[in-house]
C-alpha positions as CSV (number, residue, x, y, z in Angstrom):
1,X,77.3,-152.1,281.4
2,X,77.6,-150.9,277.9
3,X,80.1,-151.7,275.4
4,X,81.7,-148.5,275.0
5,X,82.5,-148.5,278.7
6,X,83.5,-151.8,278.8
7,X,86.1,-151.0,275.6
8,X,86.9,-147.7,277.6
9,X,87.2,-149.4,280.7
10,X,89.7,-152.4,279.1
11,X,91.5,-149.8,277.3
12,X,92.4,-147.6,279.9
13,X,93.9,-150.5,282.2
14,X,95.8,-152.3,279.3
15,X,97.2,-149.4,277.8
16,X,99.8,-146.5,278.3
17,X,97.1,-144.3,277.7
18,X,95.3,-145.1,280.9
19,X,92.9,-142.6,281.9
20,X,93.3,-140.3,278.9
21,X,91.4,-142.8,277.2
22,X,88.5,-141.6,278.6
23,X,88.9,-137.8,277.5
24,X,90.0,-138.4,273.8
25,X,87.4,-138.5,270.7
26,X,86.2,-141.5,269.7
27,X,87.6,-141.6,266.5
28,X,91.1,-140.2,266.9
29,X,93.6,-142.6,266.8
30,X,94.6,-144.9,269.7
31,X,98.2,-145.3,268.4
32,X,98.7,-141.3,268.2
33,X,97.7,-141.8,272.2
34,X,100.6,-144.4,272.9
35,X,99.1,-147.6,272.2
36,X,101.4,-150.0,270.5
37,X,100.6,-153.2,269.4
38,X,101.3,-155.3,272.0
39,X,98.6,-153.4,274.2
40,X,96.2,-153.5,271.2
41,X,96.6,-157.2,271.3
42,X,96.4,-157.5,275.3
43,X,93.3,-155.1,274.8
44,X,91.2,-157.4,272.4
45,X,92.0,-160.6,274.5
46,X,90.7,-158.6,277.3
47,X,87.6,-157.8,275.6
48,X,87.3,-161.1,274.5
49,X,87.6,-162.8,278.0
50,X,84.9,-159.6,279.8
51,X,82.4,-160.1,276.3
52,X,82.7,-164.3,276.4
53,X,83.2,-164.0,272.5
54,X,86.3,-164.3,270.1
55,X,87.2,-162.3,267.3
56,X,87.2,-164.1,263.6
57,X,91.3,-164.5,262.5
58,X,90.0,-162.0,259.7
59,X,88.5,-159.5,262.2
60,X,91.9,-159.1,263.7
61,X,92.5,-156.0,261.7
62,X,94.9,-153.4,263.4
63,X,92.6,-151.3,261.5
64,X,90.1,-152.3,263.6
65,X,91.1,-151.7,266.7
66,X,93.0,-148.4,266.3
67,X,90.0,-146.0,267.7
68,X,87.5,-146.7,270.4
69,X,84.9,-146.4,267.5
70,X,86.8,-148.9,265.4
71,X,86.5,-151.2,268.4
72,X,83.1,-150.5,269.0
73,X,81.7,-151.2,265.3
74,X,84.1,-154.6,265.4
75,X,82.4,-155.5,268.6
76,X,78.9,-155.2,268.1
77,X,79.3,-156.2,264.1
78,X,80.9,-159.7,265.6
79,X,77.8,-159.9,268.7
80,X,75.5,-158.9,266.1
81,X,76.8,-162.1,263.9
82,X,76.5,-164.5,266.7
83,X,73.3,-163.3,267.7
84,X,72.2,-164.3,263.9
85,X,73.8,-168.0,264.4
């Protein structure tokens, strides 16, 4: 499965915004949707746990994690990073 399904997926069970997720532009804002930060949080754990990866303290950006885009570039720039080590 690819990563933006996976993030869609994750999103739309750990959210308010449920299946909306899956009908909104990529880079519109998840918070303008519902999200608050307490499902942001349970969202990245959750993709955390389904990728077998963790997040750098200084990743954990609410600016990174505010758009399925945003989440997808953090994602593949922290794979990409362990992939390198």
């Amino acid at each position: 499965m690819q990563i933006k399904s996976i993030i869609l997926e994750i999103a739309s069970s750990n959210t308010d915004i449920g299946e909306k997720v899956y009908t909104i532009k990529e880079d519109d804002s998840l918070l303008d949707h519902g999200m608050d930060s307490l499902q942001m949080m349970r969202t990245v754990v959750e993709i955390e746990k389904r990728l077998d990866f963790k997040f750098n303290d200084e990743d954990l950006l609410t600016a990174n994690f505010t758009s399925i885009s945003s989440i997808i570039d953090s994602v593949n720039s922290v794979l990409s990073i362990g992939e390198n080590e």
